[in-house]
C-alpha positions as semicolon CSV with decimal commas, in nm:
position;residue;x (nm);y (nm);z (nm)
1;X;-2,508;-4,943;3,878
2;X;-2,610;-4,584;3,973
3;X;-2,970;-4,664;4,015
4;X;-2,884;-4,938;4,217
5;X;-2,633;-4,785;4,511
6;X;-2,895;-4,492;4,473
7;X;-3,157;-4,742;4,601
8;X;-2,938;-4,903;4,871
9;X;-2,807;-4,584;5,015
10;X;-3,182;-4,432;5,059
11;X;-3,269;-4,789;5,234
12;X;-2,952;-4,805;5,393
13;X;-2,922;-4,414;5,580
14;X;-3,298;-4,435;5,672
15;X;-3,245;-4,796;5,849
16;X;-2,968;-4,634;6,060
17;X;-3,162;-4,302;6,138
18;X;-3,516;-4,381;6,153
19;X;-3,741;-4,211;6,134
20;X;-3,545;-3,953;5,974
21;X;-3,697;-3,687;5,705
22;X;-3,522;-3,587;5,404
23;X;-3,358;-3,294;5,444
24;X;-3,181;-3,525;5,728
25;X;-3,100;-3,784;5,461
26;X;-2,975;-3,563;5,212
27;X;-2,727;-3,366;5,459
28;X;-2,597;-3,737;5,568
29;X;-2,539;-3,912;5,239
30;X;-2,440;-3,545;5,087
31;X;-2,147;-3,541;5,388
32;X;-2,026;-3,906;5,266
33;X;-1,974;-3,736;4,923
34;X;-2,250;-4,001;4,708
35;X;-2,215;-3,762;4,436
36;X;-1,869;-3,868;4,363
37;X;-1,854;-4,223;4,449
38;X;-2,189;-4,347;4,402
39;X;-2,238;-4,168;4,106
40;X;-2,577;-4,018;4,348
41;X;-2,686;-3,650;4,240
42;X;-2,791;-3,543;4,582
43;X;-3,109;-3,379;4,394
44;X;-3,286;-3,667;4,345
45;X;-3,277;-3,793;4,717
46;X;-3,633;-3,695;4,817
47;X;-3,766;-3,796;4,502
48;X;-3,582;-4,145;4,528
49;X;-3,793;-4,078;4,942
50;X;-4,103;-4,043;4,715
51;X;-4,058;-4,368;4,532
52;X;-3,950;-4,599;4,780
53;X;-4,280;-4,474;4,978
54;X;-4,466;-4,561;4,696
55;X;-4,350;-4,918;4,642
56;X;-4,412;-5,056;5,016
57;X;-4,081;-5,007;5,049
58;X;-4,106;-4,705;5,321
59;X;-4,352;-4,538;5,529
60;X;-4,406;-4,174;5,548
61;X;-4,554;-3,997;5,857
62;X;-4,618;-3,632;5,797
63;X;-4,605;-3,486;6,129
64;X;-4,610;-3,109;6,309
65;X;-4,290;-3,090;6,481
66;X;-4,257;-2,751;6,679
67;X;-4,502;-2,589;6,476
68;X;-4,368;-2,693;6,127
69;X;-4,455;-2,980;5,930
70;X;-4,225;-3,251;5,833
71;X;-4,222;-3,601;5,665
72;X;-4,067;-3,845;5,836
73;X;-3,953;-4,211;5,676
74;X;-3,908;-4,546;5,819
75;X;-3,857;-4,914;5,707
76;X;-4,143;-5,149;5,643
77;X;-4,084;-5,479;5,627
78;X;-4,069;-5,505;5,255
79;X;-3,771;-5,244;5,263
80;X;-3,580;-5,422;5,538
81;X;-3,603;-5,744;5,299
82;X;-3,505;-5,542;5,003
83;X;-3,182;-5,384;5,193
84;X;-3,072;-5,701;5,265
85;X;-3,127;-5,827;4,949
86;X;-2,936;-5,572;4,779
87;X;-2,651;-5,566;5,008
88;X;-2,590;-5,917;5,006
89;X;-2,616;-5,882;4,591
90;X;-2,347;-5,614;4,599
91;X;-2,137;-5,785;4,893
92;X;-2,098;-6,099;4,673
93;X;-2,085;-5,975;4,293
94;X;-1,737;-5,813;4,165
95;X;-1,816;-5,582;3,925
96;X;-1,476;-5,505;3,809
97;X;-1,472;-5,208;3,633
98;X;-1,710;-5,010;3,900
99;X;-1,738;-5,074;4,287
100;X;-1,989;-4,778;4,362
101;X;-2,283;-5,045;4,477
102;X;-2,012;-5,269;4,674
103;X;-1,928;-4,967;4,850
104;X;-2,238;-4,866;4,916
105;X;-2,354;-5,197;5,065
106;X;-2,002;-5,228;5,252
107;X;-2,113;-4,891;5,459
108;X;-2,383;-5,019;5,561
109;X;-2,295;-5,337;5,735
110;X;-2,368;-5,258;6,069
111;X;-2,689;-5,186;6,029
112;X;-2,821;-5,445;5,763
113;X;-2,612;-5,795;5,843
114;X;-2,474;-5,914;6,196
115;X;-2,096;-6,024;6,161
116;X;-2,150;-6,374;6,022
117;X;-2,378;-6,338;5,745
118;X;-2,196;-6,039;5,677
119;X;-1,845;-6,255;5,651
120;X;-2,047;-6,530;5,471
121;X;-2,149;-6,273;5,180
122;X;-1,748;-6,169;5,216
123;X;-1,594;-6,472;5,199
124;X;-1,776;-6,536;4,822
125;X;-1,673;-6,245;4,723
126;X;-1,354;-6,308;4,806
127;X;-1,391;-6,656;4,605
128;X;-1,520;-6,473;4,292
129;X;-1,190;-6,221;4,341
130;X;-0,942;-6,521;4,335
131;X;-1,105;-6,623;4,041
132;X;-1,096;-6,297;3,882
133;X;-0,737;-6,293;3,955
134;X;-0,657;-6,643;3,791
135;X;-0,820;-6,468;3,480
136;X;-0,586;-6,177;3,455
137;X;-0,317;-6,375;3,501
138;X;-0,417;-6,561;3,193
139;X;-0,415;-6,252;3,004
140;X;-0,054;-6,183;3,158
141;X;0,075;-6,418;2,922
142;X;-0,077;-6,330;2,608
143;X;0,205;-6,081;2,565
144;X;0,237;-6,207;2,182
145;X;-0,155;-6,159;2,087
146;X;-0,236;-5,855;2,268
147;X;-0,132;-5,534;2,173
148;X;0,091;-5,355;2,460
149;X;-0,141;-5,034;2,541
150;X;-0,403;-5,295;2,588
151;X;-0,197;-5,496;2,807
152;X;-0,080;-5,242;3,001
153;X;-0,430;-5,152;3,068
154;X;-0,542;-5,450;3,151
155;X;-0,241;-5,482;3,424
156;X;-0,398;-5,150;3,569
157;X;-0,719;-5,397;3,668
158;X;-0,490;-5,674;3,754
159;X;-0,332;-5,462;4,006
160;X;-0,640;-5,302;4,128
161;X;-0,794;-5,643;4,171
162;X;-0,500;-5,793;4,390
163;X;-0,479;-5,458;4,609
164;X;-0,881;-5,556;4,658
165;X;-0,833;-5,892;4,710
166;X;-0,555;-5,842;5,006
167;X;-0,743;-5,568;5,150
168;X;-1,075;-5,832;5,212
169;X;-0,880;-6,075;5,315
170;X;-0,761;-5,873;5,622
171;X;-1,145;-5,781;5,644
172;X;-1,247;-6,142;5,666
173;X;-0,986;-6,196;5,945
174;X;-1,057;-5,887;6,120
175;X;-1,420;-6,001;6,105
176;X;-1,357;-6,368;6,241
177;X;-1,097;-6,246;6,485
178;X;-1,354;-5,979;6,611
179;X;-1,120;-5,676;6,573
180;X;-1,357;-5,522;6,324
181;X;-1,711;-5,586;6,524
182;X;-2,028;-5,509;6,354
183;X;-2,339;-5,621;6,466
184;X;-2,689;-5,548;6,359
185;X;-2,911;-5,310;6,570
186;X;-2,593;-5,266;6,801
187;X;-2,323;-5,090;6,921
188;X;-2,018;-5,151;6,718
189;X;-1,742;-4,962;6,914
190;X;-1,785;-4,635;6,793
191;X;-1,915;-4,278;6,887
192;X;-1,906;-3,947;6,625
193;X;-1,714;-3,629;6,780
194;X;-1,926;-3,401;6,963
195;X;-2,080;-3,144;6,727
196;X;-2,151;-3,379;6,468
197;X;-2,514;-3,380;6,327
198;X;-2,548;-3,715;6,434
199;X;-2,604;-3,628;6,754
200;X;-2,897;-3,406;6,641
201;X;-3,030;-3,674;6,432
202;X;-3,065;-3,896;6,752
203;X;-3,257;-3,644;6,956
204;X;-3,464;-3,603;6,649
205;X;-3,555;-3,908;6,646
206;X;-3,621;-3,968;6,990
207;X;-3,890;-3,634;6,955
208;X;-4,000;-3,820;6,631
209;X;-4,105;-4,106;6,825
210;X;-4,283;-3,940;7,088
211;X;-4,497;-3,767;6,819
212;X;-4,582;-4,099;6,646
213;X;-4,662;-4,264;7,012
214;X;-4,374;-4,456;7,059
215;X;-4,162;-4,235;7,268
C-alpha cells in the first residue's frame, strides 16, 4: 500500500507543478504531512524522482537556473497514463483496513480526472462500500459464534465504513450538483493565501519554461 500512494503522490504533485525539481516536491508533499498518512518517509522522495525517470515514467531536464544547477521533472506520456491508472485503481478499490492510496488518489482529482470520470470511479466505489456494509451487518448477528472483543472490533470497521460511505455519498452529489467542481487542467474555485510557496512554485515554473524554450 505504501509503495503504491508513494508512486501516485510523486506522479500526482509533479502533474500539478510541472516542471518542478525535488526539493520543490519534497517541501509540498512534506507540508501535506505523507509521512503520517501515506505511510511516505519524505527521504526517499528524490530517489522515488530517480526511479520514475528511469522507467519512462518522467523526464528530467538538468538546467542552470541563476547560476545554480537544478533538475527539473515533468510528465511523459507514459506517467500521465500511469497516474490515471493508479488513481482510478485506488478511487474504486476499498481497502478496508488502510485508505492511505484512496487518499492519495482523492487529492489529486483535479489534476488527473475531469468531474465525470472522476464521479464514475466514485460512484463504484461507493457500490463496493454498500456491499461492504451488507457484510458487516452479517457479522452483526453472529453475536452467538463470535467472541465479544472480536465483535466489538469488528463494529469499530462497521462504523468506520458507514461514516465513509455517507461522507461519499455527499461527494457524489456535490460532484453531480457542481458544488464541489473539479476539472482537469483547470481552475477549480480556489486560490492559496498569499505567502504560500505555491505562489513561488508558479513563478518557478514559468522561469523553468523559459529555460527549456517554452516560455
Amino acid at each position: 500500500m505504501a509503495a503504491t500512494a508513494t508512486r501516485l503522490l510523486l506522479l500526482g504533485a509533479v502533474a500539478i507543478f510541472e516542471p518542478v525539481n525535488g526539493y520543490q516536491i519534497r517541501r509540498e508533499l512534506t507540508s501535506w504531512q505523507v509521512d503520517r498518512w501515506a505511510h511516505m518517509n519524505p527521504g526517499s522522495i528524490y530517489g522515488g524522482l530517480s526511479t520514475l525517470a528511469r522507467q519512462g515514467h518522467l523526464v528530467r531536464h538538468e538546467l542552470v537556473d541563476g547560476g545554480r544547477e537544478v533538475s527539473v521533472y515533468e510528465l511523459t506520456e507514459s506517467g500521465r497514463a500511469e497516474l490515471q491508472r493508479l488513481v482510478v485503481t485506488a478511487l474504486e478499490t476499498v481497502e478496508l483496513y488502510d485508505r492511505s492510496d484512496f487518499m492519495a488518489a482523492f487529492s489529486m482529482l483535479p489534476s488527473v480526472l475531469p468531474a465525470d470520470r472522476a464521479r464514475h470511479s466514485l460512484v463504484r466505489r461507493r457500490a463496493a462500500l454498500e456491499q461492504t456494509v451488507a457484510e458487516f451487518a452479517e457479522i452483526k448477528m453472529q453475536t452467538e459464534t463470535v467472541p465479544p472483543h472480536v465483535l466489538r472490533g469488528a463494529l469499530l470497521w462497521y462504523d468506520v465504513t458507514l461514516a465513509e460511505l455517507e461522507w461519499l455519498r455527499e461527494v457524489i452529489e456535490e460532484l453531480a450538483s457542481g458544488r464541489f467542481a473539479i476539472a482537469s487542467g483547470s481552475e477549480f474555485g480556489w486560490k492559496p493565501p498569499a505567502g504560500d510557496p505555491g505562489w513561488q512554485m508558479a513563478s518557478d515554473r514559468e522561469r523553468y519554461l523559459a529555460l527549456l524554450g517554452r516560455g
